[in-house]
C-alpha positions as CSV (number, residue, x, y, z in Angstrom):
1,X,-8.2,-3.8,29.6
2,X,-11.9,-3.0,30.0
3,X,-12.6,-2.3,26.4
4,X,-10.8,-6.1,26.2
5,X,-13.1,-7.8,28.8
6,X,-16.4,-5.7,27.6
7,X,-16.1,-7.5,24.2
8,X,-14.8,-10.7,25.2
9,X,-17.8,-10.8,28.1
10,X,-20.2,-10.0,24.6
11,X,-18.5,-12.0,22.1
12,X,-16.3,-14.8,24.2
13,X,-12.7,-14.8,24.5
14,X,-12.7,-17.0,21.4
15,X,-14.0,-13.5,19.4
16,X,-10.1,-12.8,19.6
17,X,-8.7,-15.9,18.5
18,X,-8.9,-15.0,14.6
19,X,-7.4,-13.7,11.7
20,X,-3.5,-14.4,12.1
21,X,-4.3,-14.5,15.8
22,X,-5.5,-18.0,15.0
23,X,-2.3,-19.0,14.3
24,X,-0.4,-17.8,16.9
25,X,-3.3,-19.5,19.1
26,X,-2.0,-22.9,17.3
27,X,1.4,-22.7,17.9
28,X,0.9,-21.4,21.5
29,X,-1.3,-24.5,22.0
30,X,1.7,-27.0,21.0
31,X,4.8,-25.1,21.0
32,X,6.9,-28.2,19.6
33,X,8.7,-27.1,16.4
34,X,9.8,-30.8,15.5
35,X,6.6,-31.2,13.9
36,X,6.5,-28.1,11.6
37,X,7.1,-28.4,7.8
38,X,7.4,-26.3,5.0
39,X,5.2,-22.9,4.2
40,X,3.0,-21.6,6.9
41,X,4.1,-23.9,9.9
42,X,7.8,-23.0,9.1
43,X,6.6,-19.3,8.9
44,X,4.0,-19.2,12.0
45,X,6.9,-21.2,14.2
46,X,9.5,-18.4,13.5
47,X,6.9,-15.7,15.8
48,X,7.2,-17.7,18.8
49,X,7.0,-14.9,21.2
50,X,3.6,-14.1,21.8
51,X,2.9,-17.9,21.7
52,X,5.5,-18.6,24.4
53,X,4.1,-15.7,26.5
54,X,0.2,-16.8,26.1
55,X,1.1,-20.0,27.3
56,X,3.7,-18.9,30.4
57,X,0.2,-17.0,31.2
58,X,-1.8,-19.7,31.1
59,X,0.3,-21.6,33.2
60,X,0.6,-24.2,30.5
61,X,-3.3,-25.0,30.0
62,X,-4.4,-25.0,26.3
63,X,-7.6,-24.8,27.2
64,X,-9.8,-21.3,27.7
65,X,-6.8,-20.4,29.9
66,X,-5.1,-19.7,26.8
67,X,-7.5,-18.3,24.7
68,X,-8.0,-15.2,28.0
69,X,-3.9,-15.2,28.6
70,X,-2.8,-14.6,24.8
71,X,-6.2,-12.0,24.7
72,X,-5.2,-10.2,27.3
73,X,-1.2,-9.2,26.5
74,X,-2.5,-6.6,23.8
75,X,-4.2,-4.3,26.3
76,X,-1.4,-5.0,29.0
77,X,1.0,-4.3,26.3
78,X,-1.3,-1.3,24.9
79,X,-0.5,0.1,29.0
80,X,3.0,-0.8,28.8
81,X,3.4,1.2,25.4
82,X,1.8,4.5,26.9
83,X,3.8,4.6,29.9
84,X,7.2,3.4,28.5
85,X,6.6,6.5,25.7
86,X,5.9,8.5,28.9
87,X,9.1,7.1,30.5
88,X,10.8,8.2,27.6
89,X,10.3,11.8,26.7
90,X,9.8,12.3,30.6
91,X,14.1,11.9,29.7
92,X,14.5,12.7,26.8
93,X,11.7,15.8,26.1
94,X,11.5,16.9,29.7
95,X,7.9,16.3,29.9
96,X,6.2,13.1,30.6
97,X,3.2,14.1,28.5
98,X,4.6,14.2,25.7
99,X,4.6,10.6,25.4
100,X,0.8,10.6,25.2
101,X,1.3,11.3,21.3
102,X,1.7,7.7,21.0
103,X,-2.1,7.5,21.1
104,X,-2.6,8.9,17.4
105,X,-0.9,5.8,16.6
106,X,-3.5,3.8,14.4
107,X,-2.3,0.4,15.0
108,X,-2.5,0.5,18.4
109,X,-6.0,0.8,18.7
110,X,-6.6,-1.6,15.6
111,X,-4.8,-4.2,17.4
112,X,-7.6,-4.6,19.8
113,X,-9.8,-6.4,16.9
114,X,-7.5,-9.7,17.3
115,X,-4.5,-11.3,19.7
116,X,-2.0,-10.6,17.0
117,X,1.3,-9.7,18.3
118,X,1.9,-6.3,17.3
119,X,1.0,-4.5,20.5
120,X,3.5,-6.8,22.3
121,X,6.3,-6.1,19.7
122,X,5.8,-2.1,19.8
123,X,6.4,-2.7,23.7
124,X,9.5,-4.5,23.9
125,X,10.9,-1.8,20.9
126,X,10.2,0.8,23.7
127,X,11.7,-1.1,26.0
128,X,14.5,-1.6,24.5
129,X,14.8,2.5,23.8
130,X,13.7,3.0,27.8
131,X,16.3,0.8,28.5
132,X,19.2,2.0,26.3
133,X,18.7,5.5,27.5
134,X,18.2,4.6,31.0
135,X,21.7,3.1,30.9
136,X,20.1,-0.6,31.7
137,X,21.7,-2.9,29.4
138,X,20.7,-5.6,30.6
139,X,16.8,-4.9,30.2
140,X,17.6,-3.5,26.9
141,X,19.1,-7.2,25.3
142,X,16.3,-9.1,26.7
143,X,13.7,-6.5,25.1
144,X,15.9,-6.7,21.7
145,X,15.7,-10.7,22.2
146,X,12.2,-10.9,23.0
147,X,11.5,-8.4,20.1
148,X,13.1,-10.4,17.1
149,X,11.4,-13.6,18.6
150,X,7.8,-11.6,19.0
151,X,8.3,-10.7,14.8
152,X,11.3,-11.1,13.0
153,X,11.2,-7.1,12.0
154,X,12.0,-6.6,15.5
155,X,15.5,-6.8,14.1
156,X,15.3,-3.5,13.3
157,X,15.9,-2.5,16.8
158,X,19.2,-3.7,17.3
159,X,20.6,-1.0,15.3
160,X,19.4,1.9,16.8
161,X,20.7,0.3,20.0
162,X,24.2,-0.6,19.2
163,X,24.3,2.5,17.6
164,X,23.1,4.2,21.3
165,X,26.1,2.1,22.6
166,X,29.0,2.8,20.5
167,X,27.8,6.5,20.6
168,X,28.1,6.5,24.2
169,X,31.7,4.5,23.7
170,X,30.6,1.3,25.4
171,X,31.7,-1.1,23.1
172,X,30.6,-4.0,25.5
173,X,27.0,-2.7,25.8
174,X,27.2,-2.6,21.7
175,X,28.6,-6.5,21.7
176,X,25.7,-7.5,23.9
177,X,23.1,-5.5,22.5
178,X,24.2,-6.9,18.9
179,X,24.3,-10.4,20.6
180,X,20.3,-10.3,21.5
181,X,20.3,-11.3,17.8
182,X,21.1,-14.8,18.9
183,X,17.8,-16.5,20.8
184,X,16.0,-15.9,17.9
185,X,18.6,-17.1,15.1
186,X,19.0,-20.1,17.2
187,X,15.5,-21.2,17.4
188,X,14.7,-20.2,13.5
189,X,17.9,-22.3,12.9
190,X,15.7,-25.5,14.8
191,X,12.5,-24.4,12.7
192,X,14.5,-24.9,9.7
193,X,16.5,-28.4,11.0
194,X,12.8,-29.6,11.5
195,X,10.9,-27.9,8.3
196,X,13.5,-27.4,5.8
197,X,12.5,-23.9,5.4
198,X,14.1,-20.7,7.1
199,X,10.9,-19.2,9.0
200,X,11.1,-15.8,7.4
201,X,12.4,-17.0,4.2
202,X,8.7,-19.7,4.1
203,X,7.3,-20.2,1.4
204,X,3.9,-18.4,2.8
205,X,1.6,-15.7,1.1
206,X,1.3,-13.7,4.3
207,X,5.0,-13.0,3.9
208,X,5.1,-13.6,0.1
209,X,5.6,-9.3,-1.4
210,X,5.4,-7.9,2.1
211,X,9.1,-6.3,1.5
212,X,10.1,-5.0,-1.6
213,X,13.4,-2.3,-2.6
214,X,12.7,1.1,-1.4
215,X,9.7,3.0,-3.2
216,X,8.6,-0.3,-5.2
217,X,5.8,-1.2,-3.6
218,X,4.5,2.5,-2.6
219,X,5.1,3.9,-6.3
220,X,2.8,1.3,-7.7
221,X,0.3,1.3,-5.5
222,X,0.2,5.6,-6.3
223,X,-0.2,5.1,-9.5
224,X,-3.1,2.9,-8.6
225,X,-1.3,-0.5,-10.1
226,X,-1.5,-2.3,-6.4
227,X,-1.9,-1.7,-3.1
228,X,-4.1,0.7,-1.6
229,X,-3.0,4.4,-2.3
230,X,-3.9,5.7,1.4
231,X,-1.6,3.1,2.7
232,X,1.2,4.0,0.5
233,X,0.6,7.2,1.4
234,X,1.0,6.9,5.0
235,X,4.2,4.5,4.7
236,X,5.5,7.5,2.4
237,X,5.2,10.5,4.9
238,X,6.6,8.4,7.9
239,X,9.2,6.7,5.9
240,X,10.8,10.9,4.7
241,X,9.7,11.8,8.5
242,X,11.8,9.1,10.2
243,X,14.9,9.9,7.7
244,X,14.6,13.7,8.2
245,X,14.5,13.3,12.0
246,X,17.7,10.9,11.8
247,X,19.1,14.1,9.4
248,X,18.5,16.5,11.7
249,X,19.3,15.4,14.9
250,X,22.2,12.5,14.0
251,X,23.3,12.6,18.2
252,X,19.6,11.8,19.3
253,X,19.1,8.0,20.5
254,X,15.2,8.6,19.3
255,X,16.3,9.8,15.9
256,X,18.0,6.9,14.9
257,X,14.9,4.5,15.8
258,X,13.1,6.9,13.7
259,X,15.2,7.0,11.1
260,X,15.5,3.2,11.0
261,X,12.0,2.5,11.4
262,X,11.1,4.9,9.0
263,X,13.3,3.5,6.3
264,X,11.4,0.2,6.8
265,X,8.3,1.7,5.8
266,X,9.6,2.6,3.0
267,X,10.2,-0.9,1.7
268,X,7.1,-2.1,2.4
269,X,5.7,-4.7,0.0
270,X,2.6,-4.9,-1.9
271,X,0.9,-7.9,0.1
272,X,1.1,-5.4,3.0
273,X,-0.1,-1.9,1.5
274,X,-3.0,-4.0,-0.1
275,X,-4.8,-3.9,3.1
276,X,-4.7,-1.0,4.5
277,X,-5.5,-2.1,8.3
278,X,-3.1,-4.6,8.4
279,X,-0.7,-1.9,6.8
280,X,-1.6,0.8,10.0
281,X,-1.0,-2.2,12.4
282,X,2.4,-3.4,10.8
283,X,3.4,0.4,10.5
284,X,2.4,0.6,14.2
285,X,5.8,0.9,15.5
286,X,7.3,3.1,13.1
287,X,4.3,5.5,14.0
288,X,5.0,5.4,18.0
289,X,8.4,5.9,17.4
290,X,8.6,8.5,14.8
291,X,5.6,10.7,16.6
292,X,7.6,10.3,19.9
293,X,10.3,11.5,18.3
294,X,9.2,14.2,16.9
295,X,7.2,15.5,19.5
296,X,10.3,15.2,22.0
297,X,13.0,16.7,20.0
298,X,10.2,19.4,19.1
299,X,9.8,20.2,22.7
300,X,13.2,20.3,23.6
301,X,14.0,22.9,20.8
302,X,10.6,25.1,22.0
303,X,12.3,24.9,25.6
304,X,15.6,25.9,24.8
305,X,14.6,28.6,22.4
306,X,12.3,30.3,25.5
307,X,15.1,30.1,28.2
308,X,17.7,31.6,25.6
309,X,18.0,35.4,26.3
């Protein structure tokens, strides 16, 4: 948060409002979908998270108020991150500090450049995972709601958790958790009533290549024939980490968020591997989540092997 207001004191809150932060910045200043229309509005309308959220903040101003409310959510989000990671291997590790590995993540701190919305999605993932382990079901469908509306990759979290839930044998907590699904298919149903184009289906070259089959993307971009080799690279070692954690340790909660998050990495597309920032910052959550993991499970194993005669 100081780091935030140090550079928005030096630059102006308005440093913050670029890139694709711009355009969440648009929507958040009219939040009316009946006037998007094909391509980039379609696509933009379909994150309406952070939008709704920036302007809840700002108390419905669309003036500065909003430039300082959707600014600020990264590094509130950044503090959220830390201690939810905390929360979490404080359960699941039996040490809260092992949660402090989430700060080798990349893509948190490259968030801090712009107000996207990654920060905010790696926070309601870990929510989610806080909440499914702490046996709070309903704080773990609104995180899974507010997830897939944030960035419709959030998705990805509902398996892990229904997964959590039919593990445990509670198939209710598996219907509901499943069910968080529906906020977010509702309102990219309305995006595409008004634009005639599904949101994450748009016709849009931020979203144009950015998945491809397993390997594609990351094979090319190896042999030097597209996207940059360091960022395939990366998405390589945590897409076999995240599977291998899943592999070895099939009955832990965090191992199949690793897994899943992992395999995602994996099918990373060229229009996101090109650019190897924005590649650390969409990789973000696969990073927390797969370090976390690793690190917890890793502890555990060190404990139980020193208290066994």
């Amino acid at each position: 948060m100081l780091l935030t207001l140090g550079l928005a004191l030096h630059w102006g809150w308005h440093h913050f409002i670029r890139f694709d932060a711009a355009y969440f910045h648009v929507v958040a200043h009219d939040l009316d979908a009946s006037e998007a229309v094909a391509g980039d509005s379609a696509y933009r309308y379909g994150r309406i998270g952070l939008p709704v959220l920036a302007r809840v903040l700002a108390v419905g101003s669309t003036g500065r108020a909003l430039e300082v409310s959707q600014t600020i959510v990264t590094p509130v989000a950044f503090g959220l991150v830390v201690g939810l990671a905390c929360a979490i291997a404080s359960r699941r590790a039996g040490r809260w500090t092992t949660g402090l590995v989430v700060l080798a993540t990349p893509g948190l701190w490259l968030a801090f450049r712009a107000a996207w919305s990654d920060t905010l999605l790696i926070a309601l993932v870990l929510t989610s995972i806080w909440a499914a382990v702490a046996q709070r079901n309903a704080i773990c469908v609104a995180a899974l709601a507010a997830a897939v509306l944030t960035k419709e990759v959030g998705a990805i979290a509902l398996v892990p958790a229904v997964v959590a839930a039919i593990s445990d044998g509670d198939r209710r907590a598996a219907v509901w958790r499943a069910s968080a699904i529906v906020p977010a298919a509702s309102w990219w149903a309305w995006v595409r009533l008004q634009s005639g184009e599904w949101p994450f289906l748009a016709d849009e070259q931020a979203r144009t290549n950015a998945v491809d089959p397993p390997f594609v993307a990351i094979v090319e971009a190896l042999r030097g024939q597209g996207g940059d080799e360091l960022a395939a690279l990366v998405a390589l070692i945590l897409g076999i980490a995240g599977l291998a954690l899943l592999v070895s340790h099939p009955r832990e909660p965090l191992a199949w968020s690793a897994g899943i998050w992992g395999a995602m990495t994996l099918c990373l597309g060229d229009n996101v591997l090109r650019y190897p920032g924005d590649a650390l910052r969409v990789m973000g959550p696969a990073m927390c989540i797969i370090l976390l993991t690793a690190r917890s499970v890793g502890h555990r194993a060190r404990t139980a092997a020193l208290a066994s005669p």
